[in-house]
C-alpha positions as CSV (number, residue, x, y, z in Angstrom):
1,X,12.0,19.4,-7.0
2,X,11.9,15.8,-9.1
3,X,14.7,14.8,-7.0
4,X,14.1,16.1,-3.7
5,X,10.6,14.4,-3.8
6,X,12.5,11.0,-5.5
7,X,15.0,10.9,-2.9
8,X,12.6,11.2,-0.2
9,X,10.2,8.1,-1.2
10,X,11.2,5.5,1.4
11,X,10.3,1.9,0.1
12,X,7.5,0.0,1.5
13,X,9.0,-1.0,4.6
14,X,8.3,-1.6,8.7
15,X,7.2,2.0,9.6
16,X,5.8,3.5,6.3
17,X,2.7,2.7,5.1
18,X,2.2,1.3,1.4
19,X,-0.1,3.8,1.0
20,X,1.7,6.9,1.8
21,X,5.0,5.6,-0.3
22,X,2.7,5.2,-3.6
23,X,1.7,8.6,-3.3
24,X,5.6,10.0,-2.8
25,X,6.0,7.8,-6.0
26,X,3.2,9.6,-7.5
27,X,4.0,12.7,-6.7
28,X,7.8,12.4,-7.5
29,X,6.9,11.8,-11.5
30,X,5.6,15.2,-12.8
31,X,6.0,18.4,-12.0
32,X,2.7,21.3,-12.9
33,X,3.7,24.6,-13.9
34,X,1.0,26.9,-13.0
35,X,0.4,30.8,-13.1
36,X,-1.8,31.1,-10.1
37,X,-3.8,28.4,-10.3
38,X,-4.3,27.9,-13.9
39,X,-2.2,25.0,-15.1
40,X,-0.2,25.7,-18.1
41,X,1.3,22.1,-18.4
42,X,3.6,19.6,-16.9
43,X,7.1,18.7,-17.0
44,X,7.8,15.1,-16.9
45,X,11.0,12.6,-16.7
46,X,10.9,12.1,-20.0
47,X,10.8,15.2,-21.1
48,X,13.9,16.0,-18.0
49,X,15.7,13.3,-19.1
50,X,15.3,14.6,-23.1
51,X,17.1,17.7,-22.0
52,X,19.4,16.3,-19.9
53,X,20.6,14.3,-23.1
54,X,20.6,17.3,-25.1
55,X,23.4,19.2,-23.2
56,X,21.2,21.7,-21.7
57,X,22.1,24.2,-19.0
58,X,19.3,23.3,-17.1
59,X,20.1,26.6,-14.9
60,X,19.0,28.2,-17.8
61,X,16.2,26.9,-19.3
62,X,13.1,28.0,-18.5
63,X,10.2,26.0,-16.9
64,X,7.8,27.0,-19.3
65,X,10.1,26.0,-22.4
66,X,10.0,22.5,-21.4
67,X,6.0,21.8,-20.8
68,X,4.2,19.0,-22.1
69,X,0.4,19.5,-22.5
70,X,-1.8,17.8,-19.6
71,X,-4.5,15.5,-19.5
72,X,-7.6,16.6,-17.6
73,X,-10.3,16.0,-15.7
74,X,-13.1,18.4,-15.1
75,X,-14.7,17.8,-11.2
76,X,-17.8,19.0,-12.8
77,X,-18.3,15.8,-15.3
78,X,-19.8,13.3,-14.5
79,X,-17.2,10.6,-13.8
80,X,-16.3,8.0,-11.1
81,X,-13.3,6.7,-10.1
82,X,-13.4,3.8,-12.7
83,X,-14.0,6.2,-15.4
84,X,-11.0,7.6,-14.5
85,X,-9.1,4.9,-14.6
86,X,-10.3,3.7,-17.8
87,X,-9.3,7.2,-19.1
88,X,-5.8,6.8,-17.3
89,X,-5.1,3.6,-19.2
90,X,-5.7,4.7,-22.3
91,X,-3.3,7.8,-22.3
92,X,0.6,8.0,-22.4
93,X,0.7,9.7,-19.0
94,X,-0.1,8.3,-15.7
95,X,-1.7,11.3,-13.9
96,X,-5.1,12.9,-14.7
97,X,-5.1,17.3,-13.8
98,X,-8.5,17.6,-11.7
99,X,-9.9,20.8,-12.3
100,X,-12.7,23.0,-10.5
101,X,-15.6,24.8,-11.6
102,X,-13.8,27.7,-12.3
103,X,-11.2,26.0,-14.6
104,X,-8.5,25.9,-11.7
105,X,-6.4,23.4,-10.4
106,X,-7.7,21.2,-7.8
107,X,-5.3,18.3,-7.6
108,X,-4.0,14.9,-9.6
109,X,-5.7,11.4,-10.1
110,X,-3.3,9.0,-10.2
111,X,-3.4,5.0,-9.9
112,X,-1.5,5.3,-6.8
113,X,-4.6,7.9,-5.6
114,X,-6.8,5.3,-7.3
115,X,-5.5,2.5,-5.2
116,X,-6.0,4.3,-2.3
117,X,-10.0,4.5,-2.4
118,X,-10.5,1.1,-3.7
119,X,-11.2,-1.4,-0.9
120,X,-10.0,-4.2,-3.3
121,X,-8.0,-6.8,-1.1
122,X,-10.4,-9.5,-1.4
123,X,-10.4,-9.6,-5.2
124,X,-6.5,-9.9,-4.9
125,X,-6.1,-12.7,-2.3
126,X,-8.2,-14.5,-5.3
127,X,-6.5,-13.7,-8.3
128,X,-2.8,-15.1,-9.5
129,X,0.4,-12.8,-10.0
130,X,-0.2,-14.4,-13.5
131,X,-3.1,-11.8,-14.1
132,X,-0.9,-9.2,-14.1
133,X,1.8,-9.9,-16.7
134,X,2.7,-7.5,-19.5
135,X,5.7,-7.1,-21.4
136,X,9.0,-6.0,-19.0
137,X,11.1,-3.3,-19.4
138,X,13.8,-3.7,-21.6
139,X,16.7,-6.0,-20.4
140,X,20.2,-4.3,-20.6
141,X,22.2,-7.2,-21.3
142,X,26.0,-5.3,-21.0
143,X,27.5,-2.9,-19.0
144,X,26.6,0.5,-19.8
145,X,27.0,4.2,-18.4
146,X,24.4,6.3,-16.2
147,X,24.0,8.5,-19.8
148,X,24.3,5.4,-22.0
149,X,21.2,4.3,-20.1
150,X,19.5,7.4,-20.2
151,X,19.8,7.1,-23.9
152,X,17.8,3.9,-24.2
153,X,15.1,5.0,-22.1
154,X,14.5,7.8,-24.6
155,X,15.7,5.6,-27.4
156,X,12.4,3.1,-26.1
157,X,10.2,5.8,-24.5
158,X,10.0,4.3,-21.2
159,X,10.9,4.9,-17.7
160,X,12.4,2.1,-16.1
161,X,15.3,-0.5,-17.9
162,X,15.7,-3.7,-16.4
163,X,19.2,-5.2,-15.5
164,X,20.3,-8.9,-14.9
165,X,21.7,-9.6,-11.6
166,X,23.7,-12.3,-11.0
167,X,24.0,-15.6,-13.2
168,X,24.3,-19.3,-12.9
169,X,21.2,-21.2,-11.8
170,X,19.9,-18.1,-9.4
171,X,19.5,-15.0,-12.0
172,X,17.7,-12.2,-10.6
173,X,16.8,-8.8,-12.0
174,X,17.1,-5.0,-10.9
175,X,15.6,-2.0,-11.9
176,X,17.2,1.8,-13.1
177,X,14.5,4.4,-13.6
178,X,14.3,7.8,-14.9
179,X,13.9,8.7,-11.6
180,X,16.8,7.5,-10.9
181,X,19.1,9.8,-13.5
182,X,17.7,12.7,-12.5
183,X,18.1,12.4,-8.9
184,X,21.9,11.7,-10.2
185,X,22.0,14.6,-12.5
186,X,20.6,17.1,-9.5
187,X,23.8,16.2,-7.5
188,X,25.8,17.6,-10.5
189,X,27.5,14.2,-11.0
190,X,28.9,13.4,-14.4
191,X,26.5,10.3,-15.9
192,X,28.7,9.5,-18.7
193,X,31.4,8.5,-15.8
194,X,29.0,6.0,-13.5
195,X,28.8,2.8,-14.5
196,X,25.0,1.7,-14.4
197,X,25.6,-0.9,-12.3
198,X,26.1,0.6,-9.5
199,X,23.0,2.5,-9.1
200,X,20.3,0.2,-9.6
201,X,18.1,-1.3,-7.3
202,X,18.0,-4.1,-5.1
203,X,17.6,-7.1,-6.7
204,X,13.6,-7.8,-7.2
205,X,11.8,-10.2,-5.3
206,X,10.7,-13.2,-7.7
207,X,7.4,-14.6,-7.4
208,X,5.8,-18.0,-9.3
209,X,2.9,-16.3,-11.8
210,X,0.2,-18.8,-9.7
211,X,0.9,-16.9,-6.6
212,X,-2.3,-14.8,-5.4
213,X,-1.6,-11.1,-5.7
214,X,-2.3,-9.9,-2.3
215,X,0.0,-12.5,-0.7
216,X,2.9,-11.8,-3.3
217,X,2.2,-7.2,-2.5
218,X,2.7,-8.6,1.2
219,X,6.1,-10.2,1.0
220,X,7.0,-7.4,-1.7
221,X,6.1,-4.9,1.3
222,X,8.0,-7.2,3.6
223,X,11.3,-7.1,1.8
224,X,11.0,-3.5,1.0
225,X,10.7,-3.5,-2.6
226,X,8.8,-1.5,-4.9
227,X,8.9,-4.0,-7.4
228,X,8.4,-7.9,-7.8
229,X,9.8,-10.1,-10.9
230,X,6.9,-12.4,-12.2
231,X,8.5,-15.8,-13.4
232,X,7.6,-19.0,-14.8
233,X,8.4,-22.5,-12.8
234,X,11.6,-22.7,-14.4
235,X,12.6,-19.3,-13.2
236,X,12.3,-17.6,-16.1
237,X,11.4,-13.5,-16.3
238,X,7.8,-12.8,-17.2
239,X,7.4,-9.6,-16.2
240,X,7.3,-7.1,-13.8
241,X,4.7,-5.9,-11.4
242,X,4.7,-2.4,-9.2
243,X,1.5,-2.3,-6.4
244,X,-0.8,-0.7,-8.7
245,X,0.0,-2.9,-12.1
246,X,-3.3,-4.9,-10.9
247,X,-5.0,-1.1,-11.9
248,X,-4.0,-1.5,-15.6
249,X,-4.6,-5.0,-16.1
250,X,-7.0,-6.3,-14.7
251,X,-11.0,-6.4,-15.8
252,X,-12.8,-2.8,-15.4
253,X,-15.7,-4.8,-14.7
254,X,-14.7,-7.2,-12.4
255,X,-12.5,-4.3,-10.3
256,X,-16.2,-2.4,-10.3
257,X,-18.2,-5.6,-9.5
258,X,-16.0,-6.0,-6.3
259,X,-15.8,-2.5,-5.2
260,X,-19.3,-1.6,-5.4
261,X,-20.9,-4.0,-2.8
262,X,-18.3,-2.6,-0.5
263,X,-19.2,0.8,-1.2
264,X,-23.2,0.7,-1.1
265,X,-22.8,-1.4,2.5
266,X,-20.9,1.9,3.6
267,X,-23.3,4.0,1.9
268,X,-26.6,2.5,3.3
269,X,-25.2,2.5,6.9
270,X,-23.9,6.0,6.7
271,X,-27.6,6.9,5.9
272,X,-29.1,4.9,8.6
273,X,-26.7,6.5,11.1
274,X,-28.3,9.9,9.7
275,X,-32.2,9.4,9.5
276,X,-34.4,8.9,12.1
277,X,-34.8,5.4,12.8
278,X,-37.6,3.5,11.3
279,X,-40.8,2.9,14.5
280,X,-41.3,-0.5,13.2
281,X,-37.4,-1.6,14.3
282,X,-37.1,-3.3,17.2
283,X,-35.0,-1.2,19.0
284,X,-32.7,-4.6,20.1
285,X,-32.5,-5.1,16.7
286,X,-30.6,-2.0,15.9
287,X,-28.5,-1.9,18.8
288,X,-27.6,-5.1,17.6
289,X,-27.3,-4.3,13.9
290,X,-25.0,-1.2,15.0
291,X,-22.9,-3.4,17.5
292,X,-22.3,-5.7,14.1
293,X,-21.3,-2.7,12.2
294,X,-18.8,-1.3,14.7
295,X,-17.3,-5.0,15.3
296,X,-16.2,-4.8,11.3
297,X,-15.4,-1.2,11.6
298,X,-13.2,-2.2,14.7
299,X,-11.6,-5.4,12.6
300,X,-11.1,-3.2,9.1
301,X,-9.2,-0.5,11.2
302,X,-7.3,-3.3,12.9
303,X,-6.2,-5.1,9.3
304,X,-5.4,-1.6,7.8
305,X,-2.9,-0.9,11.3
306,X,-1.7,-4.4,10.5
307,X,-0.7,-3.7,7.0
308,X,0.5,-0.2,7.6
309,X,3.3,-2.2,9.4
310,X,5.1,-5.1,10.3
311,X,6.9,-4.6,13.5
312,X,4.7,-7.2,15.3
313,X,4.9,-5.3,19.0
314,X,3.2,-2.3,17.5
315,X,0.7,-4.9,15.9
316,X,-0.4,-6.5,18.5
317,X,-0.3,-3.1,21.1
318,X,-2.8,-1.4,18.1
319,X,-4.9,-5.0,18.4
320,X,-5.7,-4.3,22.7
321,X,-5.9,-0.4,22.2
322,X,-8.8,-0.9,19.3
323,X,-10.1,-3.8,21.5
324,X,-10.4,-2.0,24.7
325,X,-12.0,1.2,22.8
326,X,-14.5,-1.1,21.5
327,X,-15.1,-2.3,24.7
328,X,-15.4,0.3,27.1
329,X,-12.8,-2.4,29.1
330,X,-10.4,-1.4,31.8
331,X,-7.7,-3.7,30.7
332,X,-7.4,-5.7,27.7
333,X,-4.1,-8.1,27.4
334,X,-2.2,-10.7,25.2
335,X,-0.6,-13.4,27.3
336,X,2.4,-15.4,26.1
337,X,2.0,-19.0,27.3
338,X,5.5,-21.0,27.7
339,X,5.9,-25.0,27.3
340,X,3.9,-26.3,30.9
341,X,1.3,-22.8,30.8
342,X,2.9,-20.5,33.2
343,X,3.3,-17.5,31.1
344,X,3.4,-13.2,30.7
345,X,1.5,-11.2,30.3
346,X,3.1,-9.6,26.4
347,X,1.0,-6.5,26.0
348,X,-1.1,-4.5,27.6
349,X,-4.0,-1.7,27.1
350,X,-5.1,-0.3,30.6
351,X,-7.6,2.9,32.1
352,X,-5.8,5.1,34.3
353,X,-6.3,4.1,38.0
354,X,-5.5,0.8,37.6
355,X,-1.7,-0.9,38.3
356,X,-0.3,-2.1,34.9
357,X,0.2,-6.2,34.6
358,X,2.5,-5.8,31.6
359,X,5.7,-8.3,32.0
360,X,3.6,-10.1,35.3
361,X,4.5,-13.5,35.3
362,X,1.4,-15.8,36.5
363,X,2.0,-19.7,37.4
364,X,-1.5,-21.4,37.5
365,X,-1.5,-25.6,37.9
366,X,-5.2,-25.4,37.9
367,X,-5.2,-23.6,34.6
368,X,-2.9,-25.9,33.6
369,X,-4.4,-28.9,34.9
370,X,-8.3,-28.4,33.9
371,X,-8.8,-26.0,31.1
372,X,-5.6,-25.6,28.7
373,X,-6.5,-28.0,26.6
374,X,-9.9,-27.4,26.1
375,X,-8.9,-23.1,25.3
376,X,-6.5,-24.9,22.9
377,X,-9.7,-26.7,21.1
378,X,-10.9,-23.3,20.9
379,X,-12.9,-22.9,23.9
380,X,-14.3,-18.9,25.0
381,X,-15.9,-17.5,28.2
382,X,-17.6,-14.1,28.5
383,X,-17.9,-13.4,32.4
384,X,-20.3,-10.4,33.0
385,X,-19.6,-10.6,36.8
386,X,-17.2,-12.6,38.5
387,X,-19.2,-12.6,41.9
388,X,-22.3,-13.5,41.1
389,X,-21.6,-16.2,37.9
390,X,-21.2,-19.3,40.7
391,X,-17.2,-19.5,40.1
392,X,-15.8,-22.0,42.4
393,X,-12.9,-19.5,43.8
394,X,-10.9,-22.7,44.7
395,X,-11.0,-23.7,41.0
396,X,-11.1,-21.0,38.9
């Protein structure tokens, strides 16, 4: 089950969203053993990779001789998300057991579920990569077996070992997890036999530690990795960062200072949308309060399409579908200008009944000649109705 759910974590990439892969990740690291739904503990890679060191017959051992107690969280305390996460950083494991009322199983908290509520992208476009730097994995300086590997993880209880790529003036660094082994040890292959090197990862992306963190997850997305290398000016390895590290370093308070501004603006207008509204209001000023609200709403969803992938046709065809939606519009369009502003029309969002544009080509002097340059400076007209706005039809 370890493996299936390893081998089936595609990296950050053009068509999965970050999101969604952290969670795989997540999910992929423990297994609960449960009689109904009372949890009786968990297996984890260490303890899979213990017994796979041990010569076990893993088709004969039992799940429930190889549990490791659980850490819990009861639904019914009273405890927010950065409670948890405090609590997460301070155990060995990186999953919390969230329990019901009645003692059952309700699901995990992880950091990668953590991450996932936490609207914190404007906190990391302001801090550096060098906020997140802890001491790496350890650095496998030889060649080594599969099983010779899977020794020193045990040997340094930790999950991941961190191998030197190339040499010379461009070293780079790739990873081998626990993950890893086990997914090879499911296939029935013999570890002792494969040579480490040819199962580790990719090399790592390498980012300076003055970087901002959101810019560095971006490109890490980008180039499909699920890991970055922090390093100094010289190049040299600082650590090693995954897309939730930011969870275990940086300040409780600050994460909750940012967070919570975010969360009592979404509060407050989730209550105005359900009580009745206020006589003294001006009823203009609402609508245009709510018109406010659902121009950010439109522009969040828009961002969280836009980082949910980075095929740029699919970008830009969610932009005039949210656009249009937001409008009540008939036809909303991107045009692609060439060198002397003829152009084509890119993408398109169009209401039934009406003859799609997309691909028309449109050759317009007068554009060209009167009013390029000043939409170049930046300029924008709103036309309620063509007809009656005094539009000089030879000129326009």
């Amino acid at each position: 089950m370890m493996s299936k759910a390893q081998s089936s974590c595609n990296l950050p990439g053009l068509d999965v969203a970050l999101n969604r892969v952290l969670l795989n990740q997540a999910r992929a690291s423990t297994v609960l053993v449960v009689e109904g739904r009372h949890v009786l503990g968990a297996i984890t890679p260490a303890a899979a990779i213990a017994h796979i060191l041990g010569g076990s017959n893993l088709n004969r051992l039992r799940s429930i001789d190889c549990l490791e107690p659980g850490f819990y969280l009861s639904l019914d305390e009273d405890c927010d998300v950065f409670s948890a996460l405090s609590r997460l950083r301070q155990q060995p494991c990186p999953y919390l057991i969230a329990l019901d009322g009645a003692r059952q199983l309700a699901g995990l908290v992880t950091l990668a579920s953590l991450r996932q509520c936490l609207p914190l992208d404007e906190l990391l476009r302001s801090r550096p990569l060098s906020q997140l730097i802890v001491s790496p994995p350890p650095l496998v300086s030889e060649p080594l077996s599969v099983f010779a590997a899977a020794e020193l993880l045990a040997e340094q209880q930790t999950d991941q070992l961190l191998f030197r790529h190339g040499n010379g003036d461009h070293p780079g660094w790739a990873l081998l997890s626990a993950g890893d082994i086990i997914h090879l040890q499911a296939l029935g292959l013999v570890l002792a036999e494969i040579p480490s090197h040819r199962v580790v990862s990719a090399p790592l992306p390498c980012f300076d530690a003055s970087q901002m963190i959101l810019d560095a997850y971006w490109h890490m997305q980008q180039q499909q990795a699920s890991h970055l290398a922090i390093v100094n000016r010289e190049g040299d390895l600082l650590s090693l960062a995954g897309p939730t590290s930011f969870l275990q370093t940086l300040d409780l308070e600050e994460l909750r200072g940012s967070v919570e501004p975010v969360l009592r603006s979404i509060q407050s207008f989730a209550r105005e949308q359900s009580l009745p509204q206020p006589d003294s209001a001006p009823a203009s000023s609402l609508t245009h309060m709510q018109e406010q609200l659902e121009c950010s709403r439109l522009l969040m969803d828009m961002a969280l399409h836009i980082r949910e992938s980075l095929n740029l046709m699919q970008i830009l065809q969610t932009a005039v579908d949210e656009v249009r939606k937001f409008l009540h519009g008939d036809r909303v369009i991107i045009y692609r200008f060439n060198p002397d502003f003829s152009g084509q029309v890119a993408v398109e969002s169009v209401a039934g009944g009406w003859r799609p544009a997309l691909n028309s080509t449109v050759q317009d002097s007068c554009f060209a000649q009167y009013y390029a340059q000043a939409y170049k400076a930046g300029r924008t007209q709103v036309t309620e109705d063509i007809y009656t706005c005094g539009f000089n039809p030879m000129s326009h």
